[in-house]
C-alpha positions as CSV (number, residue, x, y, z in Angstrom):
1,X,25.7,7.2,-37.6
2,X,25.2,5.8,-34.2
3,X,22.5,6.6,-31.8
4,X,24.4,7.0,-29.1
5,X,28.4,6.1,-27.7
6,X,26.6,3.3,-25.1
7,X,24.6,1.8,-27.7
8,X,27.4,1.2,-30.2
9,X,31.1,-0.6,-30.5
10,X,33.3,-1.4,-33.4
11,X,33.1,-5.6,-34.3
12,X,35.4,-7.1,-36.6
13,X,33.4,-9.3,-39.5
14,X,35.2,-12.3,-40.3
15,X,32.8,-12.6,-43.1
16,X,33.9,-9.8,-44.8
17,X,36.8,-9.4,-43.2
18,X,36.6,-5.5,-42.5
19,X,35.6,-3.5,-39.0
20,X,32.3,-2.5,-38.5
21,X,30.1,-0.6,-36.3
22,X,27.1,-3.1,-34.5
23,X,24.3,-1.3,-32.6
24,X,22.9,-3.0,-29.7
25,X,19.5,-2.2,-28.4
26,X,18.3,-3.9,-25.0
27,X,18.7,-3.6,-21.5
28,X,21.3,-4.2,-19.3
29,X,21.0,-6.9,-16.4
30,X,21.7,-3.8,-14.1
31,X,18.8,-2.2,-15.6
32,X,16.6,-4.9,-15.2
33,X,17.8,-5.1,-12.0
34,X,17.1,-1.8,-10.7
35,X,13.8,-2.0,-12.7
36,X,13.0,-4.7,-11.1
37,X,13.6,-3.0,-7.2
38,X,11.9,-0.2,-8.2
39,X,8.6,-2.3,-9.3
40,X,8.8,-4.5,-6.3
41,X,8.5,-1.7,-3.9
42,X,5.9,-0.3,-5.0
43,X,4.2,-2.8,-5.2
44,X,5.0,-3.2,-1.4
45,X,3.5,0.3,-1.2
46,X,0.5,-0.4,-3.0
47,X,-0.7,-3.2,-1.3
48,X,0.3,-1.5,2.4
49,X,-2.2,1.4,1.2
50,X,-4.9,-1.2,0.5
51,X,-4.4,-3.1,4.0
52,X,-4.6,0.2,6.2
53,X,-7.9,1.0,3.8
54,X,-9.6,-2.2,4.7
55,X,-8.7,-2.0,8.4
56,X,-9.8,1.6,8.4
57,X,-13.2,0.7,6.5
58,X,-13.8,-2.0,9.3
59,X,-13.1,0.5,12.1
60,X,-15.1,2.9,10.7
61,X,-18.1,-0.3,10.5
62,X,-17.5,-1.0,14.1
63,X,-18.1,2.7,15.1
64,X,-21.3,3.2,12.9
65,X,-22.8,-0.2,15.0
66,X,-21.9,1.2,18.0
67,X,-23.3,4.8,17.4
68,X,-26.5,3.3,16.2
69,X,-26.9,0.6,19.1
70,X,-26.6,3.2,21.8
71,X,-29.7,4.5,21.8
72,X,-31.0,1.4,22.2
73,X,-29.2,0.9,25.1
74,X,-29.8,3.7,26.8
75,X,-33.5,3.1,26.3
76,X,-33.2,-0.4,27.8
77,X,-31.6,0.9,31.2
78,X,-28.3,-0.1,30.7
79,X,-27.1,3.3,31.5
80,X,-29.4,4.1,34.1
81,X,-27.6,4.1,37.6
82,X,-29.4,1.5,39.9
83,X,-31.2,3.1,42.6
84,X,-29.3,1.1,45.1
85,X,-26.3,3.3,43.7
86,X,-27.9,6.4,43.6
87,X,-28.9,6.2,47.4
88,X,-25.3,5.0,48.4
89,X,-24.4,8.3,47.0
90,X,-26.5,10.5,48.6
91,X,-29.1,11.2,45.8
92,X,-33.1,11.3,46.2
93,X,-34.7,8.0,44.5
């Protein structure tokens, strides 16, 4: 008994000259194919997840610097407003 109607058709034997019933196993080239696609994309998908991570991670880097450097620049008087400014503005130096 066959496995299955795809996997099975009726091949004459010129050996012993009667009709018999041949199973094939494998895959299709459509199958392979579509296998294939399927792979390939996510693949694709994969490795798109990966690049946003490592871009994220180095955003994320660039904002720790930055929050850990400001204190340091506020302490040097890079944010203090020049007095020159202040009086232009009306404000008590």
């Amino acid at each position: 008994m066959a496995c299955c109607t795809r996997c099975t058709n009726v091949k004459w034997s010129g050996v012993s000259g009667q009709w018999s019933l041949a199973t094939t196993h494998g895959f299709t080239l459509a199958e392979t194919l579509i296998a294939s696609v399927v792979l390939a994309v996510s693949v694709v998908a994969v490795s798109g997840a990966i690049i946003a991570s490592q871009q994220q991670t180095t955003v994320s880097q660039e904002d720790m610097i930055a929050i850990s450097l400001a204190p340091d620049l506020s302490l040097a008087g890079v944010f203090e407003v020049p007095q020159v400014a202040a009086m232009a503005l009306g404000g008590a130096v």
